[in-house]
N, C-alpha and C positions, 0 to 999 in steps of 0.2 A: 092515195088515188088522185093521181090530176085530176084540175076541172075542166069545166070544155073551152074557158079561152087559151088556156095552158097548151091544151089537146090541137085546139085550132091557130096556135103561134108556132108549135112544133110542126103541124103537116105546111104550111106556107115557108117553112125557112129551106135552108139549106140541108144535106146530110150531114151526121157527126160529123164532127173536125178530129175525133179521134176514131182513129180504126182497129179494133181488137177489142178485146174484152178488159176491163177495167175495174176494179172494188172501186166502188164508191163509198168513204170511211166516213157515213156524217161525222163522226168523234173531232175529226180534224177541220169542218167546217164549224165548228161550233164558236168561233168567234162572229157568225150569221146571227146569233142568239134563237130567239124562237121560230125562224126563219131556216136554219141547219138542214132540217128534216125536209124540208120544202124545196128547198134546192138541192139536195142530195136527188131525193125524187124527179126532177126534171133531167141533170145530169145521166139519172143512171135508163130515164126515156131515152135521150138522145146528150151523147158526153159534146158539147159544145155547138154550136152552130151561128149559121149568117142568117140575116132575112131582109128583105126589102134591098136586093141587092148592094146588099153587106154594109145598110146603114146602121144594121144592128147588130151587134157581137154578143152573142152571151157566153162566157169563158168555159171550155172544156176543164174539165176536173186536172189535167196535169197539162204543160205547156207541149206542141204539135209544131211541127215546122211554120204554118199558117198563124199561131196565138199563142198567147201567153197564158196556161192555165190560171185556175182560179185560186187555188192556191199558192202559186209564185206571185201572181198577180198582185196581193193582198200582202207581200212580205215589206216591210220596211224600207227596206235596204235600196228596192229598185225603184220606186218614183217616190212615197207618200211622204218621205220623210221631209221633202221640199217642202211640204204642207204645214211642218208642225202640228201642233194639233188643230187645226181645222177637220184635216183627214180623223181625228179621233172618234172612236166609237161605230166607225161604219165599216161595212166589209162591201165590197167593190165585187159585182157580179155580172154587169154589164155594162156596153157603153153604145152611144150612139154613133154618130159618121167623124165629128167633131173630137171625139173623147171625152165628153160630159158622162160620167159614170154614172148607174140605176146602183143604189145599194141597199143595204138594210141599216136602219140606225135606230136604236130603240125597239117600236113596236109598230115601226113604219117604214115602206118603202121610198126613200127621196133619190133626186137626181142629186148629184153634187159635178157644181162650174169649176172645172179647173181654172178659170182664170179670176174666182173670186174664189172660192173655197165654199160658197157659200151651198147651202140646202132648200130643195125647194120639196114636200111634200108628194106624192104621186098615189100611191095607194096604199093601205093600209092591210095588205095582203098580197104572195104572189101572184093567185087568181088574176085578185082586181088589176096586178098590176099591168100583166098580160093581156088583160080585157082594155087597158086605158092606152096601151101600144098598137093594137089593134081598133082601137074607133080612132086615134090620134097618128096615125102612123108618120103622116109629116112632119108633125111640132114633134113628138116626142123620138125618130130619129133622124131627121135632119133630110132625109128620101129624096126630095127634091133635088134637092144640092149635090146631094151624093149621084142621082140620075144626069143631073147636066152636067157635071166633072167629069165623071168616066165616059160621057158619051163622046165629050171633047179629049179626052186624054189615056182613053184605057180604064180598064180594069185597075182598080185601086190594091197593090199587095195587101198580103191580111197582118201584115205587121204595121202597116200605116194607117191614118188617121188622115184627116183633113183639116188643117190646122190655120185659121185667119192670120194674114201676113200682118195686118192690121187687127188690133182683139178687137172683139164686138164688144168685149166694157170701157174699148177705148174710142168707140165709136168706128170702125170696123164694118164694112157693108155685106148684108147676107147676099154676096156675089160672088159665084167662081172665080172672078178675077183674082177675091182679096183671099184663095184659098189656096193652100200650097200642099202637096205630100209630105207627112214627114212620121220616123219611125214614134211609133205607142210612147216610147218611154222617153226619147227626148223632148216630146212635146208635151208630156205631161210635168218633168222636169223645169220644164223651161217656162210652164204658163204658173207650178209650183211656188219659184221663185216670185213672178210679179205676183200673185196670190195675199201671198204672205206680207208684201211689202205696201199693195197700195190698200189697206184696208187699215193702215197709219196713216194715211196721209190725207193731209186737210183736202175740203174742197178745191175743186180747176188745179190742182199739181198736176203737171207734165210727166207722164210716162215714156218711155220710149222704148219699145221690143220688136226686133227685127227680123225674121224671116227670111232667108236665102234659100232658093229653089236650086 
């Protein structure tokens, strides 16, 4: 049984992103760990949805013209491998306007920075975690940022992300200016790479990653 933040994230988003009817196999999310059942359960409320005018994505159970399902999502192959094991151990179930993913790691919900790799704690349930989306909705999806881009630029496709031309670990300003469209998977790719690389490198080393609109 959902709880009522669960209940009250679902009636504020968007409708399914998938249309029809759908088994939803926890069996197959079970690299979620005790988490499986939980998101199974949300999915099979409503199979993927936007919220906060599409600062927030939570993955429909199989990929939709609009998203990348949740289990493609979570395959090797197509971004995490950029990661090495940074991405280890977590399964990717949501993301915010940026592509900072919400996952499960452990016996806790964290965001995980594609542009460090790194984990930061969120809740320790999907409840709570729903509940912490919901009192935090700006910090935890980006809302703002996401409202003044599309108000200057359109509607953001559901394949894209809003990706700093400039990283905000490289000092980066949280301004439309330094934010560009670009597809889910090359921008997680791409912030993958530096990831990886500047978390060797001594202090004040020079990065440089570019951006073309």
């Amino acid at each position: 049984m959902l709880g009522p933040a669960i209940q009250r994230l679902l009636s504020v988003s968007s409708p399914s992103l998938f249309n029809g009817d759908a088994a939803i196999e926890p069996g197959k999310l079970k690299a979620a760990g005790v988490f499986a059942n939980d998101i199974a359960s949300i999915l099979e409320a409503k199979n993927g949805f936007f919220a906060f005018e599409g600062a927030l994505r939570f993955f429909p159970y199989t990929s939709v013209p609009v998203s990348y399902g949740i289990l493609e999502w979570n395959e090797a192959a197509l971004w995490r491998y950029e990661f090495e094991d940074l991405a280890e151990g977590c399964f990717f179930f949501a993301e915010d306007i940026f592509g900072v993913q919400f996952c499960t790691s452990g016996n806790a919900i964290a965001s995980f920075d594609p542009e460090t790799g790194q984990r930061t704690f969120v809740a320790e349930s999907l409840e709570a975690w729903g509940k912490a989306v919901l009192d935090d909705y700006e910090v935890l999806t980006g809302h703002r940022l996401a409202h003044e881009w599309q108000e200057r630029n359109g509607k953001l496709p559901g394949r894209k992300r809003l990706v700093p031309k400039i990283l905000f670990v490289l000092g980066g300003q949280f301004d439309i200016s330094n934010l560009a469209a670009m597809d889910v998977i090359e921008g997680m790719r791409a912030r993958g790479c530096v990831a990886r690389q500047i978390r060797y490198l001594p202090e004040g080393a020079k990065v440089r990653f570019d951006i073309t609109e």
